[in-house]
C-alpha positions in Angstrom: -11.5 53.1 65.1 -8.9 54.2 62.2 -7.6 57.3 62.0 -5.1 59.0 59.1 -4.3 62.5 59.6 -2.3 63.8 56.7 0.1 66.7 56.8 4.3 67.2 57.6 4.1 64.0 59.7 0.8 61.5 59.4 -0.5 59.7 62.5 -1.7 56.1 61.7 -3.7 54.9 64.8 -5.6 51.9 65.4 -7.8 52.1 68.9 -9.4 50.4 70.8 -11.3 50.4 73.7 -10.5 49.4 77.1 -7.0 49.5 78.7 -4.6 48.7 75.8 -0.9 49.7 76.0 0.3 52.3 73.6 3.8 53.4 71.7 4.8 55.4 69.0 7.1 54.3 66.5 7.8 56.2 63.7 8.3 54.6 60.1 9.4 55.3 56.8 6.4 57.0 54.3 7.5 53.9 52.1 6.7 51.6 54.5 3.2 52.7 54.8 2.6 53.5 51.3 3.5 50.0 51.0 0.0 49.0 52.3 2.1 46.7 55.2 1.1 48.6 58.1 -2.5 47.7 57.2 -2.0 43.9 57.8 0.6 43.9 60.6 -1.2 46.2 63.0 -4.3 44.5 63.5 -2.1 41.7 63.9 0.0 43.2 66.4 -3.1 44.6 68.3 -4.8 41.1 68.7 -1.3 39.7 69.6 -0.1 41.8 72.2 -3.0 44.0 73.2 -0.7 46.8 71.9 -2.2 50.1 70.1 0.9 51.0 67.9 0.6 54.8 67.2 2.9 55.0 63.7 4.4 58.7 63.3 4.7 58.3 59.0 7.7 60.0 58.2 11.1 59.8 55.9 13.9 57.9 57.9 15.9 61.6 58.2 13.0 63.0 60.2 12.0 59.4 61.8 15.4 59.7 63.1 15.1 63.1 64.6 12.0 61.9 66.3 13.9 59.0 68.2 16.9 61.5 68.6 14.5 63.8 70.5 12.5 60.6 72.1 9.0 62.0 71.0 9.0 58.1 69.5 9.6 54.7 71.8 11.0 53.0 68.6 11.8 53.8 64.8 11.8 51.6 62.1 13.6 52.7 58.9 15.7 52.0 55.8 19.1 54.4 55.8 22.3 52.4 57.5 24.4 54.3 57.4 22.3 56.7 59.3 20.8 53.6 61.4 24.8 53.2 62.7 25.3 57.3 63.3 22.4 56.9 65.5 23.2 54.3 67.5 26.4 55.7 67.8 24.8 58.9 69.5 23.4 56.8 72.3 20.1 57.3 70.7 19.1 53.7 70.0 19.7 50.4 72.1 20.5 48.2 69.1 19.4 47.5 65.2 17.4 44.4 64.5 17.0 44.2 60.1 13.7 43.2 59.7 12.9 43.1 55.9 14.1 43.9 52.7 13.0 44.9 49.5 14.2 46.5 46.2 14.7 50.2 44.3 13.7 50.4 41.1 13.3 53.2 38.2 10.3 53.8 37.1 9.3 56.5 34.0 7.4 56.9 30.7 6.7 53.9 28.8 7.9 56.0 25.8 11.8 55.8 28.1 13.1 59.0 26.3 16.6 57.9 28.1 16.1 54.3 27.2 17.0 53.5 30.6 15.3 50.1 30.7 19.1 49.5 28.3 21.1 50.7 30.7 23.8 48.4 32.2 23.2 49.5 35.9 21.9 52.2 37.9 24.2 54.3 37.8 24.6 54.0 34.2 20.5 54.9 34.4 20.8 58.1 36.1 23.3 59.1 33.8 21.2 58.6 30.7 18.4 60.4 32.3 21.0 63.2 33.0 22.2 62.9 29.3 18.8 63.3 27.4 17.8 66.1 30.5 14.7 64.1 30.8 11.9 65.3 33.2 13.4 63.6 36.7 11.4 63.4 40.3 13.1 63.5 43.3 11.9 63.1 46.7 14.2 65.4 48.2 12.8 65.1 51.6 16.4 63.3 53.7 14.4 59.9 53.6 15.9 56.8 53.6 15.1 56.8 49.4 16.6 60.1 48.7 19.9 59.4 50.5 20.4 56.0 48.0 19.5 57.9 45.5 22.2 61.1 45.8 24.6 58.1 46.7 23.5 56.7 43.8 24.3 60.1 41.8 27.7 60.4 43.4 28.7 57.2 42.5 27.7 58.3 38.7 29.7 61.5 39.1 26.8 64.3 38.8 25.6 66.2 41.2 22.1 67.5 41.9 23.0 70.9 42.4 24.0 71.5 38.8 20.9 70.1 37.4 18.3 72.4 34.9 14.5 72.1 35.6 14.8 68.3 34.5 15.6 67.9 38.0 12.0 68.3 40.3 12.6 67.7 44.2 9.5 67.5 45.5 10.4 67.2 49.8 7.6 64.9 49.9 6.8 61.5 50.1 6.9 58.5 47.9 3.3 58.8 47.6 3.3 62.1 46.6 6.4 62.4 44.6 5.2 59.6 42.4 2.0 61.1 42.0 4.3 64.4 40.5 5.9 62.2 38.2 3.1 60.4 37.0 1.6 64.3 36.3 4.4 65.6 34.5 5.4 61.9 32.2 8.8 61.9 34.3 11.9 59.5 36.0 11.9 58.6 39.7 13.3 56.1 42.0 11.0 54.4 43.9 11.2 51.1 46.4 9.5 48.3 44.8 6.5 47.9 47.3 5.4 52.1 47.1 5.2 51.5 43.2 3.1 48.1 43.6 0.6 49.9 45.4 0.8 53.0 43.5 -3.1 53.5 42.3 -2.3 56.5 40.1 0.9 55.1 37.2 -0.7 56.4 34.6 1.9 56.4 31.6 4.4 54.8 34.0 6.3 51.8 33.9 9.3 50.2 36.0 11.9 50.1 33.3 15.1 49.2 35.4 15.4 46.8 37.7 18.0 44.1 39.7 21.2 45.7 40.4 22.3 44.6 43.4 23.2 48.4 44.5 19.5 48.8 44.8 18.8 46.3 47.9 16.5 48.2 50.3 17.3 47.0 53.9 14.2 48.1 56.5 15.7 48.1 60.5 14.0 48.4 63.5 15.9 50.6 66.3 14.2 50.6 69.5 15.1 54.3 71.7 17.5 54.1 73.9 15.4 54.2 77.3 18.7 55.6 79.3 19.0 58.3 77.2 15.1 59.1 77.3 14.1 57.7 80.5 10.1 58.0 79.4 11.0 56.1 76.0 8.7 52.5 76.5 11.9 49.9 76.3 9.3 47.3 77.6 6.6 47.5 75.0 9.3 48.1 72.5 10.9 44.9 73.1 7.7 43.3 72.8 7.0 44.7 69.4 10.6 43.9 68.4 10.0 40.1 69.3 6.7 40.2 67.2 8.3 41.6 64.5 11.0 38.9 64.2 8.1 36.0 64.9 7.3 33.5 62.8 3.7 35.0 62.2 5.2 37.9 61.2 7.2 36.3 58.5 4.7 34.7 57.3 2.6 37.6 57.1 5.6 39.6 55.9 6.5 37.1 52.8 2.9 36.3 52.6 2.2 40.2 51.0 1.4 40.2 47.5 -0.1 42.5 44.8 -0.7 41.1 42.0 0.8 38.3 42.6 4.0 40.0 43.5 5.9 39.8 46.8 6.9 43.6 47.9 9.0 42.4 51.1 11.2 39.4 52.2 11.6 39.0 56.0 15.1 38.6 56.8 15.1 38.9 60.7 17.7 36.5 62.5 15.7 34.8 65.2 
């Protein structure tokens, strides 16, 4: 049985009957937007007899879950708030998984004619020059925080912007569903937009700058801080997830005919 509940945090379930073990991990919204989760857990379940409860979050609040140990394990996409986390005590280690890209996606028309620009800073500063309708998720996920890095290193600041500038605090489901609704910018990882049903008068118009690489890590919780936290079955999931099925499965993920993750675990 499959469940999706959808709400501040969505439950993704599979489960089975019989005596299965269970842990939560919680993941990035992008990550299961993605369509991933659909192929790795029935995998995982067959595997290792494991029912993998996924908490669907951005990395900020994926984070707070492991801080708080309501989670045995969190997979995200922020380092430099992966390292702050481990060096709370919160995590036992970070294993990089998989990677993928940002890109900028917005009106085929590209009022800014950012598909011209140089790099992404350069885009965000052409969408700030022409005041063109922008999305943001705004939520402290993993894609927000690269993206108001992303605006610091361009020298603007959100906080000034006019009503060009929509933060959404949702997902990248939802906030590209806002921007296909009002013709608008937004910055998006490469695999959400792939599986995106509803582009409507989107396209990706920037792409390739190297600032953009999307690194996803998986931090199991730290099971001397939170002595309930399943170490064991995290480990288990860990080794999986760096496999050589997984990689294959991983790499083997195409839409279209295009790949929306590379595995990059170290074995």
């Amino acid at each position: 049985m499959k469940r999706l509940i959808i709400g501040a945090i969505a439950y993704l379930t599979l489960a089975a009957a019989g005596l299965a073990s269970e842990m939560k991990m919680a993941v990035t919204t992008s990550f299961h937007n993605s369509g991933l989760a659909e192929i790795l857990l029935p995998e995982i379940k067959k595997d290792l007899g494991l029912d993998l409860q996924l908490l669907v979050v951005g990395t900020g609040q994926a984070i707070r879950l492991g801080e708080a140990g309501d989670v045995d394990a969190i997979l995200v996409h922020s380092r430099k708030a992966e390292e702050k986390f481990l060096a709370g005590g919160n995590g036992t280690h970070r294993r990089e998984i998989m990677y993928n890209d940002f890109v900028f996606v917005g009106p085929k028309a590209d009022k800014a004619d950012i598909s011209a620009a140089s790099d992404a800073v350069g885009a965000l500063q052409k969408i700030a020059a022409a005041a063109a309708p922008f999305v943001s998720r705004g939520d402290d996920s993993g894609t927000h925080k690269k993206e108001l890095s992303l605006w610091a290193s361009a020298g603007l600041d959100p906080e000034d912007f006019g009503d060009w500038h929509r933060a959404v605090g949702a997902g990248m489901g939802a906030a590209l569903n806002t921007a296909s609704g009002m013709d608008g910018y937004i910055m998006s990882d490469r695999a959400s937009w792939l599986n995106f049903g509803n582009k409507g008068g989107l396209a990706l118009l920037f792409e390739g700058d190297p600032v953009l690489f999307n690194q996803y890590a998986y931090i199991p919780v730290n099971p001397e801080k939170h002595g309930h936290a399943k170490n064991g079955l995290a480990m288990q999931l860990e080794a999986w997830l760096v496999s050589d099925k997984a990689k294959s499965l991983i790499n083997g993920y195409r839409i279209n005919g295009e790949t929306l993750f590379v595995f990059n675990a170290k074995q």
